[in-house]
C-alpha positions in Angstrom: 36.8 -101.5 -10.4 36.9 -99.1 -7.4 40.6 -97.4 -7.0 40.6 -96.9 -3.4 44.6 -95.1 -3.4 42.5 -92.3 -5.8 39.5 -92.2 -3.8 41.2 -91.8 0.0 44.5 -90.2 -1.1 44.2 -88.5 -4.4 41.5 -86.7 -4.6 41.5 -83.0 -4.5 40.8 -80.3 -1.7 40.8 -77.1 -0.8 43.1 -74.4 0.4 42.6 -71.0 2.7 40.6 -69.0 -0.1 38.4 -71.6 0.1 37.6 -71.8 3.6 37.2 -67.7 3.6 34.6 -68.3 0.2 32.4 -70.5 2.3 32.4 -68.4 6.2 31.7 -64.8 4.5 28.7 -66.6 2.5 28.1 -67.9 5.7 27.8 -71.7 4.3 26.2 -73.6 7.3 27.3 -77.6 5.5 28.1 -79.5 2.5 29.1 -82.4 1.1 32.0 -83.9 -0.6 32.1 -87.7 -2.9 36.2 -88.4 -0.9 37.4 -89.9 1.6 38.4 -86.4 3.4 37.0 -82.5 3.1 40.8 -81.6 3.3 43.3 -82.7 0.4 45.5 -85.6 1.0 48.5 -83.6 1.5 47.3 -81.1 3.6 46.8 -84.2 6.3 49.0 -86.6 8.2 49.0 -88.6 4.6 51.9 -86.0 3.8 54.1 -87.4 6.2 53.5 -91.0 6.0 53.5 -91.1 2.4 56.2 -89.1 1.2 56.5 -90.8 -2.2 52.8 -89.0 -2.7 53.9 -85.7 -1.7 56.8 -85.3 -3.7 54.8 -86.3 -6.7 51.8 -83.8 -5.9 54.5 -80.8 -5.3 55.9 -81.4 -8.8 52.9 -81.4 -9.8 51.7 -78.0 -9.1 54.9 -76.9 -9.2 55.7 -75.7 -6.0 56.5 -77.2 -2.4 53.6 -78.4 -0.9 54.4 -76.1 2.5 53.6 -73.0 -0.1 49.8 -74.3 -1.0 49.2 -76.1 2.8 51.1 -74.5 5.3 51.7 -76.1 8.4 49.4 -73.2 10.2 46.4 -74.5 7.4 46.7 -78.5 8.0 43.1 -79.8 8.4 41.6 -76.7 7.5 38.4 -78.1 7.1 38.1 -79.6 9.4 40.1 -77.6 12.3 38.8 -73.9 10.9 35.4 -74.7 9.9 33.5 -76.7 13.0 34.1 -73.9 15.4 32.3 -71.3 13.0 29.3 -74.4 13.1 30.3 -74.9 10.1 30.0 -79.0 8.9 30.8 -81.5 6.1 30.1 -84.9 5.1 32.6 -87.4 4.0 31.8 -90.2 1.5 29.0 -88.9 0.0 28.8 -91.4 -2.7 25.7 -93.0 -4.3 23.5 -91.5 -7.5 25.0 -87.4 -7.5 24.8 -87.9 -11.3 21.2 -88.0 -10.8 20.9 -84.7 -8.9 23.6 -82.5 -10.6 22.1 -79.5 -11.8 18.9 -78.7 -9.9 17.3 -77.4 -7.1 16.9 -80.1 -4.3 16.5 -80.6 -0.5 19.3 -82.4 1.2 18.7 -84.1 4.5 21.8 -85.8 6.6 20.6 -88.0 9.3 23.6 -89.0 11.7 23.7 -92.0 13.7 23.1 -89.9 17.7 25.8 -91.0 20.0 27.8 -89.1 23.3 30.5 -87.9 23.4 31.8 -88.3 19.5 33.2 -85.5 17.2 31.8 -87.3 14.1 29.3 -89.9 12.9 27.5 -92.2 10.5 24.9 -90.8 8.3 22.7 -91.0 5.8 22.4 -88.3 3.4 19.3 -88.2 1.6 18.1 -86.2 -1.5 14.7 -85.0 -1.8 13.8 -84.5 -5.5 
């Protein structure tokens, strides 16, 4: 049974080192199986779901404004596309299959004007 509340507002993401890691090895894309590149709390679902974000700061043990600060919200998305730097969302389907190997990855949006993001279909040549 799917758990949608996990999938689109608990699952993880990352922080400043992160984004740092992946320009200086000058990363061009990649791909994440959640409903966002950024965590949960480090997006407008910090605000509107308060209950979450108190839970999530007890559980790393600091206040959520230490880990995300307001200065890092939607990191991934706000720090990364002007370096050309691009991710896909929902990347679900068989990864199990592909874990651990060399392959060739092809992501094939949907062409449209005027949009900042976009359907695809991510592909995995084995």
């Amino acid at each position: 049974e799917p758990d949608e509340t996990r999938y689109f507002i608990k699952h993880p993401g990352p922080t400043r080192e992160f984004v740092n890691w992946v320009l200086e090895r000058k990363i061009s894309w990649f791909a994440i199986d959640a409903g966002s590149m950024d965590h949960p709390m480090n997006t407008v679902i910090r605000k509107v779901r308060p209950d979450l974000a108190v839970k999530c700061a007890q559980k790393l043990g600091k206040p959520l404004e230490e880990v995300w600060p307001d200065d890092d919200l939607q990191l991934m998305h706000y720090d990364m596309f002007p370096h050309g730097v691009f991710h896909v969302e929902n990347a679900g389907g068989m990864i199990d299959e592909v874990l651990d190997q060399r392959i060739w990855v092809g992501c094939f949006p949907w062409k449209f004007n005027g949009g900042e993001a976009a359907f695809c279909r991510l592909v995995a040549f084995v």
